[in-house]
Structure formats: C-alpha cells, structure tokens
C-alpha positions as CSV (number, residue, x, y, z in Angstrom):
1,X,13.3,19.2,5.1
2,X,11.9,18.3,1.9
3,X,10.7,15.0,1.3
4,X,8.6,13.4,-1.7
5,X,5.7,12.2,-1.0
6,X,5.1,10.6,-4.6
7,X,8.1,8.6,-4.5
8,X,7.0,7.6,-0.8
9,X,3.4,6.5,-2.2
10,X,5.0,4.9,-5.0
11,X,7.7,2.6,-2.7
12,X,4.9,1.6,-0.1
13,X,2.0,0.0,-2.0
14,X,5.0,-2.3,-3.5
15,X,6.1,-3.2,0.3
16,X,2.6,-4.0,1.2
17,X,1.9,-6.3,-1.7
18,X,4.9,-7.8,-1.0
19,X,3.8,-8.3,2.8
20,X,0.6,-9.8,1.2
21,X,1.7,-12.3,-0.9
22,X,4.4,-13.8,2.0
23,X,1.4,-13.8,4.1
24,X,-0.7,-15.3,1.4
25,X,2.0,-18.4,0.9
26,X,1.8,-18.8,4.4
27,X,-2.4,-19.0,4.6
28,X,-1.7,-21.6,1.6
29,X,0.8,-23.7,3.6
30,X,3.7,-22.6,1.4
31,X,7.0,-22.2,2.5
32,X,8.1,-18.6,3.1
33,X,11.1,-18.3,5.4
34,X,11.7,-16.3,8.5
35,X,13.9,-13.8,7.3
36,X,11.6,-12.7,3.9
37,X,8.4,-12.6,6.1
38,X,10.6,-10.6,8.6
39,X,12.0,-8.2,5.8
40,X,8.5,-7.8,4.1
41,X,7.1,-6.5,7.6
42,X,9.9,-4.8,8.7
43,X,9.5,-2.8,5.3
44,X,5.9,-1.8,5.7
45,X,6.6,-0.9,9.5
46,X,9.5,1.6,8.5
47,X,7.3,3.2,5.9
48,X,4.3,3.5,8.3
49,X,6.8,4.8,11.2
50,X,7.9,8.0,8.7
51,X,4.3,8.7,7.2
52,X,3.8,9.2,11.1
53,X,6.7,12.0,11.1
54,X,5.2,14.0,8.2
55,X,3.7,17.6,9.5
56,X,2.2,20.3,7.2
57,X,2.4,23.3,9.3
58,X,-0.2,25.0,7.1
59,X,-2.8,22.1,8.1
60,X,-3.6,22.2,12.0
61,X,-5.0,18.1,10.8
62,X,-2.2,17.4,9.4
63,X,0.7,16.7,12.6
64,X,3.5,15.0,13.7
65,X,2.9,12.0,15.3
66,X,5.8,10.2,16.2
67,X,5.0,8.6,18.9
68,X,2.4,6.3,17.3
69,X,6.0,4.6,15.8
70,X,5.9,0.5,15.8
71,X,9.4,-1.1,16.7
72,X,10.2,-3.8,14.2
73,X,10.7,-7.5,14.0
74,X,14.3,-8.4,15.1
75,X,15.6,-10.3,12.0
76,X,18.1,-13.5,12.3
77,X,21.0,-10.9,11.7
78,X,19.9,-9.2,15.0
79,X,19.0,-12.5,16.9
80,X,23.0,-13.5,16.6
C-alpha cells in the first residue's frame, strides 16, 4: 500500500492547531462546545493511530506499532 506521507504531514499540524486553539478558549474561559472539542481530539487521535501503522521494511527502526493505537472520544452522535 502506498500512502503519502506529505499529504499526511500536511493534514496533521492543521488538526493539532485546531486542538490547540479549542483548548486555548477553554484555558480562557471561552465557550467551546462538546462536540468541537470532541471532533478536534478525535482528529488528532485518528492521525496519531495511522502514523502508528506505518512500517518501512528497509528500516529495522522504523515498525508497525499498532498496538500503541488510542480509542477516541465518544461524540454526542455516539452517546444517543
């Protein structure tokens, strides 16, 4: 399987910042609501859980590790 690993780097800096400024409202006593805190951290977990499945089976440092994977947050959809 091929994947691309620019367009992977590119999608996941843009989930974490958006994870950091939710949490940022929140540390400022903003309002951020349940389901876009949810989303944001979902988002970051999901890219996290496939860096984890990328292997390079020419680099013995570079392995699959699965197993490492973080469930998400159940969202409101989920909850009903």
């Amino acid at each position: 399987m091929n994947v691309s690993m620019d367009g992977f780097r590119s999608r996941m800096p843009s989930n974490i910042d958006t994870l950091k400024n939710l949490v940022n409202y929140i540390v400022n006593d903003r309002h951020v609501s349940h389901n876009e805190l949810t989303e944001a951290m979902n988002d970051v977990v999901s890219d996290m859980n496939i860096l984890c499945c990328f292997s390079c089976d020419d680099d013995k440092t570079f392995n699959e590790v699965s197993y490492l994977e973080i469930d998400q947050i159940p969202t409101e959809a989920n909850n009903v």
